[in-house]
PARO-779472 format. One record per residue (C-alpha): x, y, z. Coordinates in steps of 0.1 Angstrom, whole numbers, plus 5000, padded with zeros to 4 digits. Example, Ala and Ser with C-alpha at 12.3 -4.5 7.8 and 13.67 -1.06 7.14 Angstrom:
# PARO-779472
512349555078/513749895071/
//
This chain:
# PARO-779472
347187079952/350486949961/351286919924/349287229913/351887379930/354987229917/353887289885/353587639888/356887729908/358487509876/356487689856/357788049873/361187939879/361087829841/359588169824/361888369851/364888149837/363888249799/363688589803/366788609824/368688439798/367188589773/367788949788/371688859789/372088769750/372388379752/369788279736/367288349709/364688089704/363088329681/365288159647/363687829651/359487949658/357287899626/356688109598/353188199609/353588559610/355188619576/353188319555/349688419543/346688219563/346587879542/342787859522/340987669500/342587829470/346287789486/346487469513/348787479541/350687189520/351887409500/349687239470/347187429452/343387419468/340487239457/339187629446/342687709434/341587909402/343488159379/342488369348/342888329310/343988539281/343788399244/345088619216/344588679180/347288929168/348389049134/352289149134/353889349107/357789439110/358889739088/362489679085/363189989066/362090239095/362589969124/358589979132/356389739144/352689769140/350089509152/346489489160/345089179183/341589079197/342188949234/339688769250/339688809287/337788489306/337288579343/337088239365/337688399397/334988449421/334888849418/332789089397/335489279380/334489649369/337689709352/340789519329/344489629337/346689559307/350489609303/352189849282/356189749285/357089979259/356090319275/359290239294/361390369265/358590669256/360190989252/358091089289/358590779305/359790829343/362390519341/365490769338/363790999366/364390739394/367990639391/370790899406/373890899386/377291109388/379391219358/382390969352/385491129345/386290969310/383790679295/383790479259/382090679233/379590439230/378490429266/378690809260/376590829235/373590609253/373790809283/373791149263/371691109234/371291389213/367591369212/365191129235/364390779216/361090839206/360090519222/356590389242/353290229224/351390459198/347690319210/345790379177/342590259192/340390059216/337189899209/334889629214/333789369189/331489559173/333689859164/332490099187/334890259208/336490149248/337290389272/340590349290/342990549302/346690509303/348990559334/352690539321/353390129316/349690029325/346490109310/342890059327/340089919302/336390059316/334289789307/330689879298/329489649325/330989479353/332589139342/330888859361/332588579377/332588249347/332088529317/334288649291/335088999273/336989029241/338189389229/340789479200/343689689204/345889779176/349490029179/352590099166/356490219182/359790249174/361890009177/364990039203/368589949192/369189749221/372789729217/373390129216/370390189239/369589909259/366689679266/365389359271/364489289231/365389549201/367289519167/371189499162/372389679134/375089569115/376689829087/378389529067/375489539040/373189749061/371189449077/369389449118/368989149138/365589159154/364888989188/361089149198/359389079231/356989279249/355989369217/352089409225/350089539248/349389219276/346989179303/347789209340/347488919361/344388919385/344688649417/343388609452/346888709464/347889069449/344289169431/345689289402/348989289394/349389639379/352589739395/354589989372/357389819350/360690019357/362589779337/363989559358/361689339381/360089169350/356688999344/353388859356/351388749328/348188469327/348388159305/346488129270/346388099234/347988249210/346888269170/349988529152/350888619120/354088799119/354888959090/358389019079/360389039047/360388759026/364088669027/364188669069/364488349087/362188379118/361788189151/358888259173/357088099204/354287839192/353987549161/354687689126/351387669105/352787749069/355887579071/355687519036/355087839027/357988019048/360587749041/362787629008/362387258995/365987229004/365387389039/362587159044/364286829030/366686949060/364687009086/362986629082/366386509091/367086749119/363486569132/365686209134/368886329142/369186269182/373186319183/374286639169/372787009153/371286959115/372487319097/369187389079/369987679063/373587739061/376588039067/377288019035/373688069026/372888309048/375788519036/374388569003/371288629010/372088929032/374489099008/370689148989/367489279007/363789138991/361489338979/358489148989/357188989025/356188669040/353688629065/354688309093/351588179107/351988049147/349287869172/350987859210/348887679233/348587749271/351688009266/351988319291/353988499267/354888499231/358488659216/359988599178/363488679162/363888709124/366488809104/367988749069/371388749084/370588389105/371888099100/369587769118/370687469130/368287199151/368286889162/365886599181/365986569219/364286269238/362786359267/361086029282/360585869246/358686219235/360986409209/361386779208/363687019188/366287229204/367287489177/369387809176/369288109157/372388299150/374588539124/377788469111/379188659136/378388409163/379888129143/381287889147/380887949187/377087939182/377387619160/379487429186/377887489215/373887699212/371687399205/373987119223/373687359255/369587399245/369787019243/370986929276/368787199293/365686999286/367186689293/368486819327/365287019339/363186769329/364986519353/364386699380/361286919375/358886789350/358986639315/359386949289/355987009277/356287219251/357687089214/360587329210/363087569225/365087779204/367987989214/368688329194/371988519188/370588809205/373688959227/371688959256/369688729278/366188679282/363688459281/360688389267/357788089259/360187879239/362288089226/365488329246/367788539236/371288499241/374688679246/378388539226/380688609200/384288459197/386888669205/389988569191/391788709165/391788429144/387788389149/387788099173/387188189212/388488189245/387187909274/386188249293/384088359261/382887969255/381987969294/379788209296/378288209269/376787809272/376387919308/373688199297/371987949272/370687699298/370087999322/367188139301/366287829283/365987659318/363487959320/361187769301/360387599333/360687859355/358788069351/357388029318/355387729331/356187739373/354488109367/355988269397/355388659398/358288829389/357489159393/356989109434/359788779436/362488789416/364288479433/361488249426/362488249388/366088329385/366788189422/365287839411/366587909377/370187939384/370287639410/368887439387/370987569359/374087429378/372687079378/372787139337/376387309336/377886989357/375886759329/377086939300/380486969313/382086799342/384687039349/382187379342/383387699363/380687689379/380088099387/376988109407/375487909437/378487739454/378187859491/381987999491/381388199460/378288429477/380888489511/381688769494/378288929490/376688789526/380088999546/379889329525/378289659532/374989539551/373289919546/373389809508/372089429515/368389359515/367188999526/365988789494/362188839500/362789179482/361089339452/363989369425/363589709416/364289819458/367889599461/371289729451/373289389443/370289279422/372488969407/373488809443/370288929456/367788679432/370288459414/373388389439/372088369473/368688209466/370787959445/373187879472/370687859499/369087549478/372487429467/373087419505/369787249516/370386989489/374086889493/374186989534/370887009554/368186779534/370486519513/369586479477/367186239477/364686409499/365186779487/364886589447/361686479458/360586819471/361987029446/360286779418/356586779442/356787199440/356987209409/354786939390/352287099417/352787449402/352987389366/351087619352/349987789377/351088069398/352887999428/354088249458/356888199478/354788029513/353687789484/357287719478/358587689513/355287449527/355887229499/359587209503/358387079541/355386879532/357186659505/360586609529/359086589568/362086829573/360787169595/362887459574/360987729586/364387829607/366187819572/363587999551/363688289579/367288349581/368788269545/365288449529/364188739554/367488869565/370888889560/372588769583/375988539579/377188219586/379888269611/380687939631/384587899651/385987659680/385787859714/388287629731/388587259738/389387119769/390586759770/389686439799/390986129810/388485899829/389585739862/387985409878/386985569914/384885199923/381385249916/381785599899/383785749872/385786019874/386886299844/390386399853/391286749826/394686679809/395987049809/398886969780/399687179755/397387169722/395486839718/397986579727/397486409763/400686339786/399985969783/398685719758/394785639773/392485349761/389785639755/390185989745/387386249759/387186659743/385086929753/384787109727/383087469729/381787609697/380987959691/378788119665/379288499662/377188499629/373488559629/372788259609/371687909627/373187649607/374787279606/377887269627/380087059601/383386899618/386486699607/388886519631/391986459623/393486189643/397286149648/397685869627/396286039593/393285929592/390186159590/386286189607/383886359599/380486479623/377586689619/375686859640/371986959632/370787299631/368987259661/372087229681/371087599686/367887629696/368887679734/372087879729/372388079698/375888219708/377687909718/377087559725/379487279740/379886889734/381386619738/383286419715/385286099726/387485819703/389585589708/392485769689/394286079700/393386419674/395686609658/393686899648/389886979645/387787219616/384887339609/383287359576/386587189562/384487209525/383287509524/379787439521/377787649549/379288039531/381088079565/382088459558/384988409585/387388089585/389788259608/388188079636/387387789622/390587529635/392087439664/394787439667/394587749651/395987719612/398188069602/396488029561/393687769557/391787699525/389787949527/392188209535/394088159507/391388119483/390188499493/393488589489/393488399451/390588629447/391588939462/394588899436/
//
């Protein structure tokens, strides 16, 4: 009874302790408890390893679509049979599909939901896009539904989504096919916006066409959201199932088209001389093969064919599907190894990207594969192509990409060369992400272009040692983290409900693995993880707790305190020295003594065979991270210490300890590289420095 009774005074004089503490603002244990409120209950379909269950399952879509561009009238029209195979567990009464195109229909709600003021003077251009004489007559032109037999479907269409009623309920293991066919407009995207479009050019009266979301695609249906049939507003993009794809696209004879999937008719579509050229591009690991040449592709655009060309395409186990054609490209390629498996890297592009595009497009595709496949998974598909399409996006194997040189003498600038190779592996490192680590971009934005730009910086440093790197280094997102919090939303945000969209789902996400890699985790053990999630997820469809238990099951490293503060909120990193207090030691027989030297700065009054400081560390920020430390000691030389997160699991406001050395110090900092995104260095030194580096590199930027 004697220690029944112990225990519970301890007990009481413990919990009393807590909540005294607690009630005075010293601590808050709460940044370092699991994630078991805000992960989903692990299953069989979705293990609590983060790895997908033993009755993981997911839907498929296979496609069979006729594609005819007009060029004259800038028209598509298509007709496919989809067939729908339902290997979830549920009945399903009803089929969502996707109709990305009603975004731009002349009654589409997109313009309704953004505010907007008038600007006192704008470029013509920009005036002319947001005042259009008349609305773009824009959206799909459904022509009909049916089944297999003819007869008609019902559905009914609800701005960007459209409901099929199936005749019966769809049982779990059966299939339904159905055939759509449509028309629409097609959008300038370079006078009206978009993620795909033509670019016209007036020299000779010729368009550039880049076309995605060109059909009408099913929803995705999952144990996690139901179906996915949240409107598209036109940014947060896509959810889409994996399948096949069977497409004949056709376009005028004289085009040169790249689309997602393996050429059938190759010899049909192609020259002798194009396909003499295209052999050698096949051997040729080193450099880009032109296959059909400026000089070429200039004369044939100065004339437009009468006649068409169909291309014939089979994509296997694809989630999307996209194509560019044009009589004004010019296409280069060449052979990448990846593991002793060759694929091509090519690039599509108009005289107009030259000769930026030939320098750099496929080199830059080359090394994306290369790079990504290191560290992810060997590149499954047998191609990647990127498009002179003055934008960026991505798509199954093919992307479209932004660049043109900009100097008067046609060459182009470092900035111009920068971003442009910079935007090339970004969306053809989407390949990977999500095109076959099929996140849901609609709901998570970071877990594509989060992922996707980390990774993309691992590619940059590859293809260029020196590359400004413009995304993802912790002291480049300081600026975002310390702004105006009322406009900052914490990185588990839907895209379309977040003001800095960019820093939102590219920068921050992209530091806070940047930092876990290089700071927290070390490479070899966040490599491993990052590698496990995603040869787990490949083609699949993974959700963020999938991400984060994975991340922790592959690295025995507990990040839920991590995953909380850098992904649900927004709090800063915001660590400084308190004070330091400096000890001698005096032999007192059988004890010890600590005797304070009360000198100025960090010096002691007389030389000592051991050196003792108490060093108080405060952290005004709201984030818990590393406490990083350098020492400099009075004779030049340098130390460096960290301190674990969990230094703050006690005390999240400050924390004390002791640090002892044989040498005298001259001066102590924090975070001396920059790598936590401390948002204010001010407090960072002690002594106190007037300008330190970080200082003067806002300052750099600021000017």
């Amino acid at each position: 009874m004697k220690k029944i009774g112990f225990l519970l005074f301890s007990l009481v004089f413990a919990a009393g302790s807590y909540a005294q503490i607690t009630k005075q603002g010293h601590t808050n244990t709460n940044k370092f408890r699991q994630l078991k409120q805000e992960l989903a209950t692990p299953n069989l379909e979705r293990t609590a390893s983060g790895a997908p269950g033993k009755e993981y399952t997911q839907q498929k879509v296979d496609y069979v679509m006729d594609i005819v561009l007009d060029d004259a009238n800038t028209k598509i029209t298509g007709s496919e049979t989809i067939t729908y195979h339902n290997n979830s567990r549920d009945e399903l009464p009803y089929l969502w599909v996707q109709l990305d195109q009603n975004m731009r229909a002349a009654d589409s709600k997109t313009p309704d939901i953004s505010s907007g003021k008038i600007r006192t003077k704008m470029s013509k251009r920009r005036f002319e896009s947001a005042f259009p004489k008349e609305r773009f007559d824009g959206g799909f032109n459904i022509m009909s539904v049916t089944n297999t037999d003819g007869s008609n479907l019902s559905y009914i269409i609800n701005q960007t989504m459209m409901r099929i009623n199936l005749p019966k309920p769809l049982a779990s293991g059966d299939t339904f096919e159905f055939n759509i066919s449509w028309w629409y407009n097609i959008n300038n995207h370079r006078t009206q916006g978009g993620r795909s479009g033509y670019e016209h050019f007036n020299e000779n009266n010729n368009n550039n066409y880049v076309i995605a979301q060109f059909y009408p695609r099913m929803c995705v249906y999952d144990n996690v959201e139901g179906w996915q049939n949240d409107q598209f507003w036109g940014r947060s993009e896509f959810a889409l199932e994996f399948g096949d794809f069977n497409v004949n696209i056709t376009v005028p004879e004289d085009h040169m088209l790249g689309a997602t999937g393996v050429l059938q008719n190759i010899d049909e579509v192609l020259s002798k001389k194009e396909l003499k050229r295209w052999e050698k591009a096949q051997k040729t690991f080193d450099k880009p093969v032109v296959i059909r040449t400026q000089k070429e592709a200039e004369k044939i655009e100065k004339t437009k064919a009468t006649g068409t060309k169909t291309w014939k395409f089979v994509a296997k186990n694809v989630r999307d599907y996209a194509f560019a054609t044009s009589r004004k490209f010019i296409w280069d390629a060449m052979a990448v190894d990846i593991n002793g498996r060759t694929v091509m890297a090519h690039s599509l592009y108009s005289k107009e990207a030259n000769p930026l595009y030939g320098d750099h497009s496929t080199k830059a595709t080359a090394q994306t594969l290369k790079t990504y496949s290191k560290y992810t998974f060997d590149y499954p598909y047998h191609k990647a192509i990127s498009v002179d399409g003055q934008m960026g996006m991505e798509y199954p194997q093919i992307c479209f990409n932004p660049g043109r040189p900009d100097l008067p003498d046609g060459g182009y600038s470092d900035r111009v060369k920068y971003r442009m190779i910079k935007v090339v592996i970004h969306e053809v490192g989407h390949n990977f992400f999500p095109m076959i680590v099929n996140s849901d971009e609609r709901q998570w934005t970071w877990m594509d272009e989060g992922l996707n730009s980390y990774m993309e910086m691992l590619a940059e440093l590859d293809y260029d040692k020196d590359f400004p790197i413009v995304r993802g280094y912790p002291k480049n997102i300081v600026r975002y983290m310390s702004g105006d919090q009322s406009k900052i939303a914490p990185i588990m945000s839907k895209g379309d409900n977040v003001y800095s969209f960019g820093s939102n789902a590219y920068g921050k996400p992209a530091t806070a693995l940047w930092i876990l890699r290089e700071t927290i985790m070390g490479k070899e053990l966040f490599d491993h993880a990052f590698k496990t999630y995603s040869q787990r997820w490949m083609f699949k469809h993974p959700t963020p707790a999938d991400f984060f238990r994975t991340m922790e099951d592959a690295s025995g490293i507990d990040l839920d305190w991590f995953w909380r503060g850098w992904f649900y909120t927004t709090d800063v990193t915001d660590i400084g020295i308190k004070g330091v207090k400096k000890y001698t030691t005096k032999d007192a027989g059988n004890t010890v003594e600590f005797v304070e030297d009360t000198s100025e700065g960090l010096g002691f009054a007389k030389k000592e065979s051991k050196y003792h400081y108490e060093i108080t560390y405060e952290k005004p920020g709201g984030l818990v991270m590393p406490i990083i430390v350098e020492f400099t000691y009075k004779d030049g030389t340098k130390e460096k210490k960290t301190y674990p997160a969990q230094i703050w699991r006690y005390n999240d406001k400050e924390i004390t300890k002791v640090f002892s050395s044989s040498k005298q110090i001259e001066s102590i900092v924090i975070d001396p590289d920059l790598e936590t995104a401390d948002v204010d260095t001010s407090n960072n030194s002690f002594p106190k420095e007037t300008a330190n580096k970080f200082d003067k590199f806002k300052n750099k930027m600021k000017g």
